[in-house]
N, C-alpha and C positions, 0 to 999 in steps of 0.2 A: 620253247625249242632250244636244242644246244644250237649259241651263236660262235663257238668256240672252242675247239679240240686238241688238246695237246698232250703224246704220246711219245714217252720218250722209256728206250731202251726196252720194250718189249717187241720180241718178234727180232722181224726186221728194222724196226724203227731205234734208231741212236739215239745219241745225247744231242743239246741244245737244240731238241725242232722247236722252231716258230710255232706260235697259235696259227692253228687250220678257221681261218670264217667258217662256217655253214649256213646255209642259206636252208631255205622252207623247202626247194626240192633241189637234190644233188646228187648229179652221177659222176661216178670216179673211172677212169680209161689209164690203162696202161699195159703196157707187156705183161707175161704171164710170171711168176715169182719177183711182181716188184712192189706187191704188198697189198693192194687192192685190199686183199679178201683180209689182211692181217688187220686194216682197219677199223673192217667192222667187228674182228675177232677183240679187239680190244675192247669194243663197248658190250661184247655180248660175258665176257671175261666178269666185267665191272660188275656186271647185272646180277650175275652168278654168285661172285665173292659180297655181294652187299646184300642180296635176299638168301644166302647160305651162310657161305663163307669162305676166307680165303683160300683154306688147304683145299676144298670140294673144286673152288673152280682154278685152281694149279690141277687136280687132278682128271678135270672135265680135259684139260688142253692136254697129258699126256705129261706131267712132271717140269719140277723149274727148269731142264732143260729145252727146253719147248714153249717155253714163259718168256725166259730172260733172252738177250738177239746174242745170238752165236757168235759172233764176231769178239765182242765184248768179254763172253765168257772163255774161247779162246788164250785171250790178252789176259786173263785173268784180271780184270774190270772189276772194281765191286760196288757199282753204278746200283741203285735199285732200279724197279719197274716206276716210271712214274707217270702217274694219269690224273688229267687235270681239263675241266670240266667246265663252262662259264652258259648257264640256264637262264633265255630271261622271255617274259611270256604274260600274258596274259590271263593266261588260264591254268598254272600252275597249283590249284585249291587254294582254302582260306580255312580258317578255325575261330571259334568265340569260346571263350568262357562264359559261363550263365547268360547274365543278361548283357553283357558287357560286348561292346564292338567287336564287328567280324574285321578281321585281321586277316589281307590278303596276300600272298605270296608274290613278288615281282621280278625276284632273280634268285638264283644259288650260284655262288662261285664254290667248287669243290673240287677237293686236291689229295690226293693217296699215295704214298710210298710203300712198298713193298718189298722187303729186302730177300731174294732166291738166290740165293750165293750157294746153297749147300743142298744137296739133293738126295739127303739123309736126315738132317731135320725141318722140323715145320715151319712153312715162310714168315717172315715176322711183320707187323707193320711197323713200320719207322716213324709214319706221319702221315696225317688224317685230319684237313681242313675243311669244314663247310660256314659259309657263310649266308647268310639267304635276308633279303630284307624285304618287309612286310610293309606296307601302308593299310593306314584306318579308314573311317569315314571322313574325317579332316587331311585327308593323304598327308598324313604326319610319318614320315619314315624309320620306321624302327628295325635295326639290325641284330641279328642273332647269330652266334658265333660258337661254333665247337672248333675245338684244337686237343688232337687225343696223341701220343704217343706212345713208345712200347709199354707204356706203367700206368698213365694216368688219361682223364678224361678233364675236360675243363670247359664249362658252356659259360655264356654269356646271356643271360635272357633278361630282355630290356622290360619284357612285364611280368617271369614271376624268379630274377634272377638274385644271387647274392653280389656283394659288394662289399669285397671284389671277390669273381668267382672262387668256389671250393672246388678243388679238386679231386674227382671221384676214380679209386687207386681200378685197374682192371684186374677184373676176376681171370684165375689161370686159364679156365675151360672158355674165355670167352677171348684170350690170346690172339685166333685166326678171324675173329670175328671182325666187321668194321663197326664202328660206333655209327652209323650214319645208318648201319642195317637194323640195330638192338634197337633201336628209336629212343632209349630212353626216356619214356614216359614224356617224350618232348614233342610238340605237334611241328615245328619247322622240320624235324629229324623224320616223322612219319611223311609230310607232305612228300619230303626229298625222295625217301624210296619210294612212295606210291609212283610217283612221276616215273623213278628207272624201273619199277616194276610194268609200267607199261609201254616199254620195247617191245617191238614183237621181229625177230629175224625168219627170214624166210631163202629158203635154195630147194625151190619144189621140184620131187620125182615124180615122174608120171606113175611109174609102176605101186609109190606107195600112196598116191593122191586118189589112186582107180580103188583102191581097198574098201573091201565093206566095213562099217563100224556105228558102235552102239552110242546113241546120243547122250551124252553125260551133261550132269549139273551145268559145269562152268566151261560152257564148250565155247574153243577157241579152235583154229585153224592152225594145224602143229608145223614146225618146220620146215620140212619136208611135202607137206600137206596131207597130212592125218585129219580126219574128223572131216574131209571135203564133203560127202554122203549126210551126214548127219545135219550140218550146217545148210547145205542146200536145202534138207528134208524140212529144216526148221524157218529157212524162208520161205519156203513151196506154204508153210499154215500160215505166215502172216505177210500173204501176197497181196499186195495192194499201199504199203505202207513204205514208209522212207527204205531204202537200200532189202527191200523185196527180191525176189526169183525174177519178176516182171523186169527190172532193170538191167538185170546181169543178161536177162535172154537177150534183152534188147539191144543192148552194146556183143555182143556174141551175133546176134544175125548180123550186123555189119561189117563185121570182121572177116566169118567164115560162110563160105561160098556153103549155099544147101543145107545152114543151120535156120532149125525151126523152133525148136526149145529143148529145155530138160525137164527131166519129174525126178521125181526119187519113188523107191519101192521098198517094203518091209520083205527080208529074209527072217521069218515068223520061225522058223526051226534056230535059228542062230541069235535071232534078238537083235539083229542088226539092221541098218538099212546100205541101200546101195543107190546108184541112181541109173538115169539112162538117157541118152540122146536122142531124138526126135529129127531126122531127116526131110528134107522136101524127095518126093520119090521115090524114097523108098519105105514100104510096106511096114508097118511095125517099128521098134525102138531098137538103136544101139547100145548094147551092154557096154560097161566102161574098159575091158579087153579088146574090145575091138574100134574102142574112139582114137583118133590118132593121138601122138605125145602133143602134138602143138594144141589141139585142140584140149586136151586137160590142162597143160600149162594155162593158154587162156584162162578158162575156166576156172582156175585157182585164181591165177589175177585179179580176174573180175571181183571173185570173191573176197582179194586181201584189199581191195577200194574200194568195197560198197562193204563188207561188214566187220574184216580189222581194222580197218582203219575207224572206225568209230568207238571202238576198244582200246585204240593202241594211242601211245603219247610218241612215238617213233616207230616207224616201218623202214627196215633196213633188208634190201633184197636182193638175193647172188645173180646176177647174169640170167634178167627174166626172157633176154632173146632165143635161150636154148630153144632151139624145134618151132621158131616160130617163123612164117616167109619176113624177107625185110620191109614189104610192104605195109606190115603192121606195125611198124616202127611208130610210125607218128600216133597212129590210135594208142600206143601203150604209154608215148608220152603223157600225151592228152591226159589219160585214164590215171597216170599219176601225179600230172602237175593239178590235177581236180583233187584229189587227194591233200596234196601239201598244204591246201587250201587251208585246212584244220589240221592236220598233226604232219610233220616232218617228215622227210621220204629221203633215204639215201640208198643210193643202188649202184651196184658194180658192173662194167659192161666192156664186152669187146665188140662192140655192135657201132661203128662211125656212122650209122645211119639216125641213131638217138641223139648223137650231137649236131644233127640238121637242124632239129627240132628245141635247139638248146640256146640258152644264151649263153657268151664265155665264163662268167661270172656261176652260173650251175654249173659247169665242167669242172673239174677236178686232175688233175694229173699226174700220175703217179709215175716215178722213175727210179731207179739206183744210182745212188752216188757213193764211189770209193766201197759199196758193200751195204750201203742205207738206205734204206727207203727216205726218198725227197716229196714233198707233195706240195702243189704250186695250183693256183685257179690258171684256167685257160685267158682268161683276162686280164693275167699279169707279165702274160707275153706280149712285150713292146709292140711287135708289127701288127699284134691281131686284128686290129681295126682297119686299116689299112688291107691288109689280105682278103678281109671278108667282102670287100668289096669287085673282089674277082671269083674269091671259091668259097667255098661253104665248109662250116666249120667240121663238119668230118672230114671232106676233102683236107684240110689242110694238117688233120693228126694223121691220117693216111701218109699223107708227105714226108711227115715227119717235122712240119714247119713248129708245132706246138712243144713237140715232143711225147713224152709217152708213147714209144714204142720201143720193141728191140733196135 
């Protein structure tokens, strides 16, 4: 999991931020434009320019102005974007050659500069570090190192490297590229994207989660929640088994008052499927136009903890209270600190009722200072300990005692 986040001069975020800890699950709280969502917008950035490339994901966010923090480019700053990355985990993969020891993955420190100064040509990278070290069967620690700049490429491979590295000159057309995406025929370099390739960000619509659609190859639950229909249809054939239809109905009837189940159903003219709600009392199924929003929200939930998350290396989720009573507050905690259990959960929330549920140390706090986004754990506020012993930790960001709010 990332134990360590540092985001500097993109968005809203300045220069010299401090490393962010992350913890296995973490909600971020704060007023509205004080960066929350720019947070995760930085990792889902990363994700982009490293399994495309850099110009696609400048271009995903709307051009370097919308990249680089407006403040800076005002001032005429010529600061780059810089994001730096500290992975360390267990379960990261491993690689062997033939018959020779499996070589496991135990951390990656990785570091990227970005220079968007000009909003006429293409971004450059400046600097491109990963480091990742590997233990054998004799947990012998061996350290593998790329360090690429605007010209060259220069690895480090402690078992099939030169001494002292060559440096490999970068091809023009791979310019926006990052070295850490090309893999270079390098397996630390594949493990590292595999890992960011298995982010999965979520900001689910009702209106587009209700949509029919046809069950593809490599079906994953989209953004927004694309593919909800298909994915359900596909647990509904192998109900009975770890993260089944059976368990999501089952966390659903405790939630929602006069839930019975779902199915799914084939639109045989369209090739698609769709699904439908099952009532106590009432006669027949609800179509998904007529399910309430909170109730597909749920339902998407249910679905991104019992089967992205068994997919995903990070679940990163916008504000999953929208439409839902604050009563189920603490089930959605629950339902994702089960989750962080195996892959990493970070979620953005104006909901004080999920910090009841919280420890200070998962809280996160997001504020503006002088024009920047600041970000501070809730258990780095001196009095916290102390206070929580008369109010509960929403109560006391309500107050304002934490901070994080206008």
């Amino acid at each position: 999991m990332i134990t360590e986040l540092t985001i500097e001069n993109f968005k809203s975020f300045g220069s010299a931020i401090a490393p962010l800890p992350l913890r296995p699950l973490n909600f971020i709280v704060g007023a509205n434009a004080s960066g929350k969502t720019n947070l995760l917008s930085a990792l889902r950035f990363l994700k982009i320019a490293l399994l495309q490339n850099v110009e696609i994901a400048v271009g995903e966010f709307e051009g370097p102005g919308e990249v680089r923090n407006k403040i800076q480019r005002e001032r005429k700053e010529t600061k780059p974007v810089r994001l730096r990355l500290k992975i360390d985990g267990a379960k990261l993969g491993a690689f062997r050659f033939g018959k020779g020891p499996a070589r496991h993955a135990k951390s990656f420190n990785y570091l990227v500069e970005i220079d968007l100064r000009s909003n006429d040509e293409e971004p450059q990278v400046q600097r491109e570090e990963l480091a990742a070290d590997f233990t054998d069967e004799r947990q012998q620690v061996l350290r593998y190192k790329m360090l690429r700049n605007a010209n060259q490429v220069t690895i480090e491979d402690p078992v099939f490297g030169h001494a002292p590295p060559e440096p490999v000159p970068i091809a023009p057309q791979d310019a926006t590229r990052l070295a850490a995406g090309t893999g270079f025929f390098s397996p630390p370099l594949i493990l590292f994207r595999n890992y960011l390739e298995g982010w999965s960000f979520f900001n689910i619509s009702p209106s587009i989660a209700r949509q029919p659609c046809k069950e593809v190859p490599e079906l994953a639950l989209g953004e927004a929640g694309e593919y909800l229909a298909a994915i359900l249809h596909k647990l509904e054939k192998q109900n009975g088994e770890k993260g089944s239809l059976e368990q999501i109905v089952a966390g659903l009837r405790g939630a929602v008052p006069g839930f019975k189940s779902v199915r799914t159903k084939s639109l045989e003219v369209e090739g698609k499927w769709t699904f439908q709600v099952v009532e106590d009392r009432i006669r027949g199924a609800i179509n998904p136009r007529s399910v309430s929003d909170g109730t597909i929200r749920l339902l998407a939930m249910m679905v991104i903890a019992h089967w992205s998350a068994r997919r995903s290396t990070l679940l990163a989720i916008e504000e999953p209270e929208n439409g839902l009573h604050p009563h189920l507050s603490k089930h959605i905690v629950d339902l994702l600190r089960t989750a962080s259990k195996t892959r990493q959960v970070i979620v953005t929330t104006h909901n004080p009722d999920f910090l009841d549920e919280l420890e200070p140390e998962e809280v996160i706090l997001c504020d503006k200072s002088e024009g920047f986004t600041a970000v501070r754990h809730a258990s780095e506020v001196a009095e916290v300990t102390s206070f929580r012993k008369r109010f509960r930790l929403g109560e006391l960001w309500e107050q304002g005692a934490l901070g994080g709010i206008p």
